[in-house]
N, C-alpha and C positions, 0 to 999 in steps of 0.2 A: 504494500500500500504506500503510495506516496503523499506523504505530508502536504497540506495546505499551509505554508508558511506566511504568506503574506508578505507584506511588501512595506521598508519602511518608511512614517510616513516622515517628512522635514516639521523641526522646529516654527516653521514661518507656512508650514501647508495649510491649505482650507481643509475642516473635515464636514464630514456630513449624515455619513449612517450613521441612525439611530439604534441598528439591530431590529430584528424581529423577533415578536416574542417567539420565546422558547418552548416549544412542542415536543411532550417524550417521547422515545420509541412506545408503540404500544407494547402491554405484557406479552412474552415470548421466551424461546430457546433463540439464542442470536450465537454465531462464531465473533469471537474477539480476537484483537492481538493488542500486548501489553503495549502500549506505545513510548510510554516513562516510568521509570520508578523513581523514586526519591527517600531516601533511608531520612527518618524525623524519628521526634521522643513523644509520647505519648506522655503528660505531665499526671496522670493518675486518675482517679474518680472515688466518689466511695462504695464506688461496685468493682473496680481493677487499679491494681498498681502501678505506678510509673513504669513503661517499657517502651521498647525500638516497638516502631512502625516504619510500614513500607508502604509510601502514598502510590498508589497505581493510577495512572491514565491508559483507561480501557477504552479503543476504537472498534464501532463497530458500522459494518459500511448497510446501510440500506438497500432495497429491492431498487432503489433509484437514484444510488452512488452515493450519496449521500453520507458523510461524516458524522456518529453520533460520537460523543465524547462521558463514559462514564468513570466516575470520579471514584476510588475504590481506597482502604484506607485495611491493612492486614496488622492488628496489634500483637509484637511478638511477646505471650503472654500466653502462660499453661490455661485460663481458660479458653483460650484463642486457638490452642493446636488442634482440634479437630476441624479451624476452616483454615488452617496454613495446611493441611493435609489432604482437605478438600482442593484448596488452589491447584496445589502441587501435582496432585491426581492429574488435577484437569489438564494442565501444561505439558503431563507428559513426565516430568522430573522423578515423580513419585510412582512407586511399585506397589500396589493392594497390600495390605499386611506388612510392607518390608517400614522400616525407620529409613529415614532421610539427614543426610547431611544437604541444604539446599544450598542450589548453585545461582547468589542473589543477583553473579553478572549475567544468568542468561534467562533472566525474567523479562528485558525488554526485547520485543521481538518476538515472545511466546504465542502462540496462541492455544485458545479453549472454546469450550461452548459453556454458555450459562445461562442459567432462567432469569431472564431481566424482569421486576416489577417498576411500578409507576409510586414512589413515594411522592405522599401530600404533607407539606408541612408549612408552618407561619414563617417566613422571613422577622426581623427585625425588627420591622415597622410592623407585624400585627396581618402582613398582606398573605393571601392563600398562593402558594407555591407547589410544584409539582418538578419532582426531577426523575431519572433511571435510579436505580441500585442494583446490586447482584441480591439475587434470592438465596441461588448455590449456583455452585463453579459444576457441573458435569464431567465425571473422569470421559475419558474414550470408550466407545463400545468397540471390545474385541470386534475384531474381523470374524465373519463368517464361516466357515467351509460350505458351499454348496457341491452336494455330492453330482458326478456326472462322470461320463468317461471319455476321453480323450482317443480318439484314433491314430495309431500312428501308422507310416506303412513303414515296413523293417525289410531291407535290404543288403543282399551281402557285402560282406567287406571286399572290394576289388581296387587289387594295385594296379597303378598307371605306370 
């Protein structure tokens, strides 16, 4: 996927977009790929203790090219290790039942499938907002076997 970078603008430039409001993905399974991560501190709660986070910028492209951007936040934090486990599943890094040493340079770039929902929450000002979030990360579905049989025609060996 190639980035939408933008263009900078000058100190002395006219600007003019306003943006348009912000419309979620609808709820779904969508493929992602990590596009950033960012190692931060979690300063604590009185439901979890100060620990590393990994802020994730999750891209996920639309039915119509379209760029969504979800905003993911993974607190490293033993109540947290069954969705670092789930992540990790999903990316590929992690084995079913095995322990993981995680590999943090090769989470941008990853991709996964995840059930995205629609969170509704008050902004700042008291105003109704709506954004994406992960629901869960999806590990990979094994590959199939479909039984069938192959024809071959077998031919002797002859030297030239």
């Amino acid at each position: 996927m190639m980035a939408d970078l933008g263009q900078e603008i000058g100190w002395d430039d006219e600007i003019e977009n306003e943006g348009a409001d912000f419309e979620p993905l609808p709820e779904g399974t969508y493929e992602f790929e990590v596009r950033t991560m960012q190692r931060g501190r979690f300063p604590g709660s009185d439901k979890m203790c100060a620990c590393n986070t990994a802020e994730l910028t999750l891209v996920i492209v639309d039915n119509d090219g379209k760029e969504h951007q979800v905003f993911e936040s993974l607190k490293l934090n033993s109540k947290m290790e069954w969705l670092l486990s789930q992540f990790f599943l999903c990316i590929g890094q992690k084995k079913k039942g095995e322990a993981l040493r995680p590999n943090w340079n090769a989470v941008p770039g990853s991709r996964g499938m995840a059930e995205i929902t629609v969170n509704e929450y008050k902004d700042k000002n008291g105003n109704a907002k709506k954004n994406n979030r992960v629901g869960k990360y999806l590990a990979p579905e094994p590959k199939q076997f479909k039984a069938g049989c192959i024809l071959m025609e077998l031919r002797p060996y002859q030297e030239e």
